[in-house]
N, CA and C of each residue as an Amber inpcrd file, in Angstrom:
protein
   489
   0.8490000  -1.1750000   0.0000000   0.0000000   0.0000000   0.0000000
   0.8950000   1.2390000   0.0000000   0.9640000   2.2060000  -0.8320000
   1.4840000   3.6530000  -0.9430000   0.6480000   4.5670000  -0.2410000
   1.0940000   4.5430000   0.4820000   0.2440000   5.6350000   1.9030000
   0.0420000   6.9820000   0.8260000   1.2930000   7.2430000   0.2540000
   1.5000000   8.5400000  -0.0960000   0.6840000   8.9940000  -1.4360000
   0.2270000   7.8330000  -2.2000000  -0.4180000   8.2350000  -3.0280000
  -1.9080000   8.0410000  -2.7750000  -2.3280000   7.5120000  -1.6070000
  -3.5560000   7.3130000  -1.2840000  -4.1180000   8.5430000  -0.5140000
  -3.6650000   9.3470000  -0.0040000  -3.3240000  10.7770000   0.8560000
  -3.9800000  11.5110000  -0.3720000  -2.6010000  11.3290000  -1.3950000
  -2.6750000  12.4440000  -2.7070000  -4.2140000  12.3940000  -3.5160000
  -4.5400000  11.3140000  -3.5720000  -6.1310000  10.9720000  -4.3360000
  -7.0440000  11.7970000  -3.3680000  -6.6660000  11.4840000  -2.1810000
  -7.8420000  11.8560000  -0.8140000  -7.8250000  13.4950000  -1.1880000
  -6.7860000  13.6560000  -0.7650000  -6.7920000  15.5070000  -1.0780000
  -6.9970000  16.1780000  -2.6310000  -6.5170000  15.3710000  -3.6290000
  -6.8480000  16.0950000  -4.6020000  -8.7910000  16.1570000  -5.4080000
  -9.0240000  15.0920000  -4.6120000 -10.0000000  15.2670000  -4.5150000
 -11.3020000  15.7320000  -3.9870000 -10.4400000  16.4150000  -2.9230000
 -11.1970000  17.2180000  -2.6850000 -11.5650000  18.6810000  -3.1030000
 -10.5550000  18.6400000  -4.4340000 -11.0540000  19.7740000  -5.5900000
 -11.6820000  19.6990000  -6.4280000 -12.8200000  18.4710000  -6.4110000
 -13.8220000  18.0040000  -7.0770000 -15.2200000  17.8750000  -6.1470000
 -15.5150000  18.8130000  -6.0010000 -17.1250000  18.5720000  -4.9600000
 -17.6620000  17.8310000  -5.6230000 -18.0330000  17.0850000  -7.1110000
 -18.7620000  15.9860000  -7.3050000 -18.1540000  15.0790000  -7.0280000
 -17.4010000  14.6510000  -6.2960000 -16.5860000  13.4200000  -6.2690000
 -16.2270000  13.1560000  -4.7660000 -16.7230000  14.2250000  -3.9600000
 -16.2090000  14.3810000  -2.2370000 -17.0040000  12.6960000  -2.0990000
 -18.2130000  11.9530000  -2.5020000 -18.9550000  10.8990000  -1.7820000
 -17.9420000   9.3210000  -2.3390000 -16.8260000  10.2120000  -3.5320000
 -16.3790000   8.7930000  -4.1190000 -15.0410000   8.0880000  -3.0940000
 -15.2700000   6.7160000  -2.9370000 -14.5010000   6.2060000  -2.0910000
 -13.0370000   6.4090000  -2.1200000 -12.2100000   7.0380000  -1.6310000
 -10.6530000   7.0180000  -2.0770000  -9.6380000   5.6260000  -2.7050000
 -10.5160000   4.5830000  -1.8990000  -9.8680000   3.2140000  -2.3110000
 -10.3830000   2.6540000  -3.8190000 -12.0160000   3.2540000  -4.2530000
 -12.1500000   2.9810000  -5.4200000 -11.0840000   3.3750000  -6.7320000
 -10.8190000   4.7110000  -6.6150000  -9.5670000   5.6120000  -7.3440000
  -8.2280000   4.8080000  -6.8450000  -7.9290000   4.7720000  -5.9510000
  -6.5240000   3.9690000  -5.1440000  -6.5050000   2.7160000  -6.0810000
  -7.7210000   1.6630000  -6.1270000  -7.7410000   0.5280000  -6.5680000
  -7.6600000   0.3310000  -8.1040000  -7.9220000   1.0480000  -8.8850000
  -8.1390000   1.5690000 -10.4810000  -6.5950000   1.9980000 -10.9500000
  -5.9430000   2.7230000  -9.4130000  -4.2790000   3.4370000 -10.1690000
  -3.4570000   2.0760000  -9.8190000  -3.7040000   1.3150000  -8.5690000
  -3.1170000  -0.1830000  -8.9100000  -3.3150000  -1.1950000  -9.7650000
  -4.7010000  -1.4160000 -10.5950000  -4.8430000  -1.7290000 -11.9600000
  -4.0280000  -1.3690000 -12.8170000  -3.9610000  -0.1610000 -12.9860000
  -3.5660000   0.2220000 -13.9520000  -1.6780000   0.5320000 -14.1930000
  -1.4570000   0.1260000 -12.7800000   0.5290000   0.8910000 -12.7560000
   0.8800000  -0.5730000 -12.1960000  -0.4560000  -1.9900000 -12.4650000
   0.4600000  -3.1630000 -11.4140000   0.9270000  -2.8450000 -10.1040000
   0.0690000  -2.5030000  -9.4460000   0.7180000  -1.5910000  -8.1040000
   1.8340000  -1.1170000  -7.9590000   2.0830000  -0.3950000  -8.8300000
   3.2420000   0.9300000  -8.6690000   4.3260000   0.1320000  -9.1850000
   4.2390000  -0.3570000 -10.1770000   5.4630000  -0.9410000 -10.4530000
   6.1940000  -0.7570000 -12.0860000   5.0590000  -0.7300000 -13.3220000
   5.0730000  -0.2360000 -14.1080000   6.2860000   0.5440000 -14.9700000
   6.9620000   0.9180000 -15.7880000   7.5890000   1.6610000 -16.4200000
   6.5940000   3.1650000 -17.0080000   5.7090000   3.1220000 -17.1070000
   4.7860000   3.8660000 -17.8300000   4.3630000   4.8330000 -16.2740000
   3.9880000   3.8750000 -15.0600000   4.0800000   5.0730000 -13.7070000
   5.5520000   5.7720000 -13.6790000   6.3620000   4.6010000 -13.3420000
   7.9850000   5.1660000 -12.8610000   8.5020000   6.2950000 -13.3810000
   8.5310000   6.2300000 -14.9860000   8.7780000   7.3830000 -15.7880000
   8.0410000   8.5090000 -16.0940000   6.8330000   8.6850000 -16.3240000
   5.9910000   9.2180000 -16.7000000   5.2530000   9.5570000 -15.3830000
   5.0870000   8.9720000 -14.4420000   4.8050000   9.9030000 -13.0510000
   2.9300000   9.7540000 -13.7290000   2.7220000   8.6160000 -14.5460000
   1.2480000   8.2080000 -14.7950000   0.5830000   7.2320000 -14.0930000
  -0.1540000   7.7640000 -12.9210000  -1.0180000   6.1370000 -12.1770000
  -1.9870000   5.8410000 -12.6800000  -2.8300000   6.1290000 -14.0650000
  -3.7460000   5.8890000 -14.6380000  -3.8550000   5.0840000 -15.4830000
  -2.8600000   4.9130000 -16.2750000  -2.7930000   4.7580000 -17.7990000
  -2.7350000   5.4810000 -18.7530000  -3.1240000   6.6130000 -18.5180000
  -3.9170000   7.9440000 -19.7090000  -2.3850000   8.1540000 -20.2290000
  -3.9140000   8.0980000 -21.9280000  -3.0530000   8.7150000 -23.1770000
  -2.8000000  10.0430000 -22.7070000  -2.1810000  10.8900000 -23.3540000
  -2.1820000  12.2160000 -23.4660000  -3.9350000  12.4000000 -24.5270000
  -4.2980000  13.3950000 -24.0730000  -5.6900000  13.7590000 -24.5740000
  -5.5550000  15.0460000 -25.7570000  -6.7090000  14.9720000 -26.9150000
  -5.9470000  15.8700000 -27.6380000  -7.1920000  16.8360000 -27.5160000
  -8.3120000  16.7600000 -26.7650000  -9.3210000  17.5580000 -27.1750000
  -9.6060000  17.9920000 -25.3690000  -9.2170000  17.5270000 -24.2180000
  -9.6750000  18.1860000 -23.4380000  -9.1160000  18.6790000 -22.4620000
  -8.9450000  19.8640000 -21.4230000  -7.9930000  20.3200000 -20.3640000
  -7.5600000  19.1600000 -19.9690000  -6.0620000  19.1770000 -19.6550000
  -5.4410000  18.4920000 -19.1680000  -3.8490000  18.7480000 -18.4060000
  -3.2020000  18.1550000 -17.3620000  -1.9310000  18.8480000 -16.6870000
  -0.9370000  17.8850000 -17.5320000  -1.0420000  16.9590000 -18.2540000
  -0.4090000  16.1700000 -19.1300000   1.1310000  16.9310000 -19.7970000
   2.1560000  17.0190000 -19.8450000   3.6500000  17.6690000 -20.7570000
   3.4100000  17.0180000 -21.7980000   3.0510000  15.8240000 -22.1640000
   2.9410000  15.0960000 -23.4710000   2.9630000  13.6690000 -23.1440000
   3.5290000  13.1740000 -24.5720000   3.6750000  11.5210000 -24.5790000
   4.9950000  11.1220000 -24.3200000   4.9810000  10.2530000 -23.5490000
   5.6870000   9.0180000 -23.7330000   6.5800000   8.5090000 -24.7060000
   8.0560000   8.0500000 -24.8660000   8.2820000   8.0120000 -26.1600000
   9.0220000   5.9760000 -26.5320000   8.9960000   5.8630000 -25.6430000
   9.6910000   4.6150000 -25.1510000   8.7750000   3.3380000 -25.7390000
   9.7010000   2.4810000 -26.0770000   8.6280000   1.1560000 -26.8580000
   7.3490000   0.8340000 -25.6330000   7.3980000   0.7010000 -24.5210000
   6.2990000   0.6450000 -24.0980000   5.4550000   1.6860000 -23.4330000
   5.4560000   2.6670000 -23.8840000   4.9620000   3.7390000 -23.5240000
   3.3390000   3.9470000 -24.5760000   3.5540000   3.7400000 -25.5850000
   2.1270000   3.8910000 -26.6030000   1.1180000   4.8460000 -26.5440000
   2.2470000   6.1210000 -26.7200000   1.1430000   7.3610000 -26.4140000
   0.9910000   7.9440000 -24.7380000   1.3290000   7.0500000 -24.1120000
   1.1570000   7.0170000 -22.5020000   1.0310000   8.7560000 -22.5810000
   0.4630000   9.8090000 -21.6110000   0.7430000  11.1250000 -20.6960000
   1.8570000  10.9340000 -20.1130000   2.9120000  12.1630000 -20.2590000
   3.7660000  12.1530000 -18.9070000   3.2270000  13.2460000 -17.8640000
   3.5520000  12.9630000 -16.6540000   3.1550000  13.7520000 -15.5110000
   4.1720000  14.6970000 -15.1960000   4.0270000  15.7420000 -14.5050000
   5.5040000  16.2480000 -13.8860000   5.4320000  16.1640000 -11.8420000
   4.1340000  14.9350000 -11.9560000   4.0830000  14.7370000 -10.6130000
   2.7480000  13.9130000 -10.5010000   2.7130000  13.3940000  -9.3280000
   1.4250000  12.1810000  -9.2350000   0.5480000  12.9840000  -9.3060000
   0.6760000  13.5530000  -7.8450000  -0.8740000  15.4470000  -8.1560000
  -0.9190000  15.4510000  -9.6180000  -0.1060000  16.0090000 -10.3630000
  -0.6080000  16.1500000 -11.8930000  -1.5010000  14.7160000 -12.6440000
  -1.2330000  13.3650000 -12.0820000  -1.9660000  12.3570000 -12.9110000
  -2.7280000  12.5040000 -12.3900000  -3.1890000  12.6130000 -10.7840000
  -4.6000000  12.1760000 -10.0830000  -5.3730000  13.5760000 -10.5780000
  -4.7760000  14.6340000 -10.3410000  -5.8000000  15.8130000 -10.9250000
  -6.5410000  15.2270000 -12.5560000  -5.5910000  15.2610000 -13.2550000
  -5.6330000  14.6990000 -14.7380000  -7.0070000  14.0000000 -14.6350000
  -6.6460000  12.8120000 -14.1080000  -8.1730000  11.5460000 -13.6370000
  -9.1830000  12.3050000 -13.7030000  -9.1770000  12.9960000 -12.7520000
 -10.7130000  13.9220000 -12.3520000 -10.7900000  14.8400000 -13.6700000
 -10.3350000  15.5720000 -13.9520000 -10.5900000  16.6750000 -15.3320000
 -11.1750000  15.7710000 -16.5330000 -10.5910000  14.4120000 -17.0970000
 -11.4080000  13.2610000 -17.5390000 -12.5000000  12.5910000 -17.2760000
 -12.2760000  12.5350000 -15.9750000 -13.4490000  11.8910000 -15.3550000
 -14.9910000  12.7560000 -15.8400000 -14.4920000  14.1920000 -15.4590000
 -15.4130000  15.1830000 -15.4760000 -16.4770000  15.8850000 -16.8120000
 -14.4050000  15.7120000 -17.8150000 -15.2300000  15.5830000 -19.5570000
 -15.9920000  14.5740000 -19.7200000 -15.8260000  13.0810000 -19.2870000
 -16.5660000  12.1450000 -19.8590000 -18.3200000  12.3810000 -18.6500000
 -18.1920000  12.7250000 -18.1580000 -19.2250000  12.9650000 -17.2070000
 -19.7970000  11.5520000 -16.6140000 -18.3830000  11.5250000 -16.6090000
 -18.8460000  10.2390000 -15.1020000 -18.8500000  10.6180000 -13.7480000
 -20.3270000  10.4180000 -13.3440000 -20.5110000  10.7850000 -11.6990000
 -20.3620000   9.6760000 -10.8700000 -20.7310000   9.9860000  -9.6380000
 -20.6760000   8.7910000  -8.8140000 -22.2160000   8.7880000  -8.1210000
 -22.7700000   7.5630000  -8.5240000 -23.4710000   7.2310000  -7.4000000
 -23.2820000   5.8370000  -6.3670000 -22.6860000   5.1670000  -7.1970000
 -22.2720000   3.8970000  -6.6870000 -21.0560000   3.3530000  -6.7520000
 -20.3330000   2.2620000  -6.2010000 -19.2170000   1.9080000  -6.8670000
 -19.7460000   1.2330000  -8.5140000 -19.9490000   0.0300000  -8.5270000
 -20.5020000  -0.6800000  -9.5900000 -20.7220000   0.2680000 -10.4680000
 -21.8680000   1.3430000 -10.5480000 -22.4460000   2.7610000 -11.6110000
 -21.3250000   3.1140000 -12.1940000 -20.4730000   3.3270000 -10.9620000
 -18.8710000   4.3310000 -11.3200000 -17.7650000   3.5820000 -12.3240000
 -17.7930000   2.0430000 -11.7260000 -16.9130000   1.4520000 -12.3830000
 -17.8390000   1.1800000 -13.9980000 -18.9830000   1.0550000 -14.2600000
 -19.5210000   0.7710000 -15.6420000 -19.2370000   1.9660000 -16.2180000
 -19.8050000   3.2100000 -15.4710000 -19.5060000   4.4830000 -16.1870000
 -17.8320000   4.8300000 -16.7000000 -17.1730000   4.4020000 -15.5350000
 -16.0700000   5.0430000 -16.6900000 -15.4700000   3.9530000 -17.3430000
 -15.6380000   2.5510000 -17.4110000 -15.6290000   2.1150000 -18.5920000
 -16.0070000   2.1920000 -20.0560000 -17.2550000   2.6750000 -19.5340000
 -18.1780000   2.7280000 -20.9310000 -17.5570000   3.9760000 -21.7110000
 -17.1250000   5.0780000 -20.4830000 -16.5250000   6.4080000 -21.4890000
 -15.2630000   6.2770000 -21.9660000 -14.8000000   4.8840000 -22.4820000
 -13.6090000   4.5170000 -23.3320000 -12.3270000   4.2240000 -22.5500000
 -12.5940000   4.2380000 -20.9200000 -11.3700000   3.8250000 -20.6510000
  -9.9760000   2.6780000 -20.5590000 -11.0430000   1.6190000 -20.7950000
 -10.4600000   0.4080000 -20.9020000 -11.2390000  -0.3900000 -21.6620000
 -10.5810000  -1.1790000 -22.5350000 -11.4880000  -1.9650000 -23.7490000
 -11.1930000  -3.7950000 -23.2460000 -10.5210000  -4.0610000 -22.0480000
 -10.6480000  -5.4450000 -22.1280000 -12.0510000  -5.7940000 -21.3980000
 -12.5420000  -7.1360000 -21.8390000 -13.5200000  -7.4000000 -21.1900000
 -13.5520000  -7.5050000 -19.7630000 -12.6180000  -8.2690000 -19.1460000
 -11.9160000  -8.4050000 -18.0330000 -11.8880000  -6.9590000 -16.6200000
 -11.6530000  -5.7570000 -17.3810000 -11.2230000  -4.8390000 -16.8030000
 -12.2580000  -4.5030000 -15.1050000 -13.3580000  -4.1640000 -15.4140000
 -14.3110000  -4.0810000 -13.9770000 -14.1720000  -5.1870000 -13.5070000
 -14.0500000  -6.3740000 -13.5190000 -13.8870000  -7.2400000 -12.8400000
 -12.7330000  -7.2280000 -11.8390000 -11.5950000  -6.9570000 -12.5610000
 -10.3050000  -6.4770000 -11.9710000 -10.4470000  -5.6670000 -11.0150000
 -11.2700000  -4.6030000 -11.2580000 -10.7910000  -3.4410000 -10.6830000
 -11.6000000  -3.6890000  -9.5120000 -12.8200000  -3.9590000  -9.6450000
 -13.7360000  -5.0070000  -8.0220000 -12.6590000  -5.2710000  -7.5800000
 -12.6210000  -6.4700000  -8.2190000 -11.3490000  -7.6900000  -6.8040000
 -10.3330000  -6.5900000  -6.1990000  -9.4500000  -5.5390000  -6.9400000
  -8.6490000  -4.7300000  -6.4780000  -9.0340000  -4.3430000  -4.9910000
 -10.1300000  -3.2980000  -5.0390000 -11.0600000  -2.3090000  -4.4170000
 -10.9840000  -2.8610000  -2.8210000 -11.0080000  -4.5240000  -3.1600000
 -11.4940000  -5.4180000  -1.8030000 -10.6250000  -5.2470000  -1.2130000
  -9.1280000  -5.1320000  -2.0990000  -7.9500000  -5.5740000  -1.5300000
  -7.0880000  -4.1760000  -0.6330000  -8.1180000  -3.0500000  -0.7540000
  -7.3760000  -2.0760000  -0.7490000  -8.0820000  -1.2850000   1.0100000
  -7.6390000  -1.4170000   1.6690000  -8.1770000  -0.7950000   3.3140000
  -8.6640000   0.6200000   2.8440000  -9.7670000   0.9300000   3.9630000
 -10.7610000   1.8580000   3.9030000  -9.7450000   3.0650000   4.6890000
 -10.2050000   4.3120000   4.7220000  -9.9820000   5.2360000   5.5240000
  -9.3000000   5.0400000   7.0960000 -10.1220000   4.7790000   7.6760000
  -9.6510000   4.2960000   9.5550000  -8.6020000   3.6360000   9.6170000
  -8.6010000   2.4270000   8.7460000  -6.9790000   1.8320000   9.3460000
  -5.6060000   2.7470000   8.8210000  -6.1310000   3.9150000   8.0270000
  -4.6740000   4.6920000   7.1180000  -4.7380000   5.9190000   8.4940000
  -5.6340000   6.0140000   9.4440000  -5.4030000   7.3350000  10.1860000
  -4.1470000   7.4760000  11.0840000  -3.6820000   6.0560000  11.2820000
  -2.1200000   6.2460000  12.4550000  -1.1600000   6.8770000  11.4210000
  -1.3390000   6.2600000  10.1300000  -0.0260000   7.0640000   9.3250000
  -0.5450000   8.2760000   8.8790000  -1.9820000   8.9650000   9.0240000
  -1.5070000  10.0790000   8.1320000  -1.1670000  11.4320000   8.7670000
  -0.9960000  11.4510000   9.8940000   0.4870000  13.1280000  10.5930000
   1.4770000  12.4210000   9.6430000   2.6050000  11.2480000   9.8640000
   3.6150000  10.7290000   9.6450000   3.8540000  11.0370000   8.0270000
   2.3040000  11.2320000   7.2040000   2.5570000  10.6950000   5.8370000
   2.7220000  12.4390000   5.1550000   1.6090000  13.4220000   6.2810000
   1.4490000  14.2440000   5.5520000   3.0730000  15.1150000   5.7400000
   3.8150000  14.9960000   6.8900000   4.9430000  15.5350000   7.1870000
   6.1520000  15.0820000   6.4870000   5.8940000  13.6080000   5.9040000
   7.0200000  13.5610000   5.1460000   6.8290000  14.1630000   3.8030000
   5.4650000  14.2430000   3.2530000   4.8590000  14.7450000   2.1310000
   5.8200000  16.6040000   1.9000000   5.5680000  16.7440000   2.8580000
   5.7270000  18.7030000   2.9300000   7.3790000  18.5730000   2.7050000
   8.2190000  17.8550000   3.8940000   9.2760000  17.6470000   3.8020000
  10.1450000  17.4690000   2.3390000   9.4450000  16.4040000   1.8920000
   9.7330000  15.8950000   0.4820000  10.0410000  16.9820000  -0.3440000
   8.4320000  17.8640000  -0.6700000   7.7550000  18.5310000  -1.2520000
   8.9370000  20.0370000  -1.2820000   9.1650000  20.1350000   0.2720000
  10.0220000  21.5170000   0.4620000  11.4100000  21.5850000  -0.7190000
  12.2460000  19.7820000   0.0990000  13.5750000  19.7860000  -0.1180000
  13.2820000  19.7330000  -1.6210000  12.6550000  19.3480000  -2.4780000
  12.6050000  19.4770000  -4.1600000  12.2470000  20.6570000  -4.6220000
  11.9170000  21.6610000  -3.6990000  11.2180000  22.7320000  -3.5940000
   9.9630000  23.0050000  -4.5090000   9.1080000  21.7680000  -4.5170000
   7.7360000  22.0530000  -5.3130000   6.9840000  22.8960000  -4.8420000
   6.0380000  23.5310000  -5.2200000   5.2170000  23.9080000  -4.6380000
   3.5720000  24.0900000  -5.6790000   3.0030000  24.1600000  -4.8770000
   1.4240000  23.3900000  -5.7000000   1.3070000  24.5390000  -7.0270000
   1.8050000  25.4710000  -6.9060000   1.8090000  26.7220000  -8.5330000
   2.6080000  25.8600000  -9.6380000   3.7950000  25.1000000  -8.5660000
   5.0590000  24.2610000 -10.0270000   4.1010000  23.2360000 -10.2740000
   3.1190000  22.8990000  -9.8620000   2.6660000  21.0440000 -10.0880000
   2.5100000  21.2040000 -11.5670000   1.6290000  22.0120000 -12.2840000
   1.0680000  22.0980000 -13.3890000   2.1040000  22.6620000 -14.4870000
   3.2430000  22.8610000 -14.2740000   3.9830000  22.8710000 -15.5460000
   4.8010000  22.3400000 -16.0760000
């Protein structure tokens, strides 16, 4: 479990008021689908927990593509904040809401995100595998302080995320 990117989903989503009711582990469970739980060449390099192409028609924090034999168009990020924001700005063009998990997971299938048959199925079993809120509360002082720390010594700051 990546404490640190499960934090990052939690908070960046909370710059989506349609999305404050969506479970953090549902999103958590979809970026381990999709990066093999963080293991990927296409996350590592590209700083992508989604999968996402680069998009040619809608806002996006995306620098471009990918150029590497297994990359295939991939988005590069210039930070996870930049993929998980990304998610939601997609999420939002395709106008997938949330009312349910199941709704959520058909809906953003259906808006072209994944073409194997297989894929919601996956991403269920994931979801199960992934702890709720309460058991992440002992780490998150620990997670958000190394976060800032991190954040300082690289000297990011949330104005650099987006360029």
């Amino acid at each position: 479990m990546n404490i640190l990117i499960y934090l990052l989903i939690f908070i960046v989503k909370l710059l989506f008021p349609k999305y404050w009711s969506l479970p953090v582990k549902v999103v958590y469970a979809q970026a381990a689908l999709e990066t093999g739980w963080f293991t990927s060449a296409v996350f590592k390099e590209n700083n992508n927990l989604f999968g996402m192409r680069h998009p040619s028609q809608r806002k996006t924090t995306s620098k471009g593509v990918g150029r590497g034999e297994d990359q295939h168009g991939q988005a590069i990020y210039g930070s996870w904040w930049a993929s998980i924001y990304d998610y939601f700005l997609r999420q939002e063009y395709f106008k997938v809401d949330y009312q349910n998990i199941d709704q959520y997971i058909r809906k953003t299938k259906s808006s072209g995100y994944a073409t194997s048959n297989s894929y919601t199925s996956s991403w269920r079993g994931l979801i199960n595998q992934v702890p709720g809120y309460y058991s992440l509360l002992p780490w998150l002082p620990a997670t958000i302080l190394l976060y800032i720390l991190i954040a300082d010594k690289k000297k990011l700051r949330l104005k650099n995320v987006f360029r």
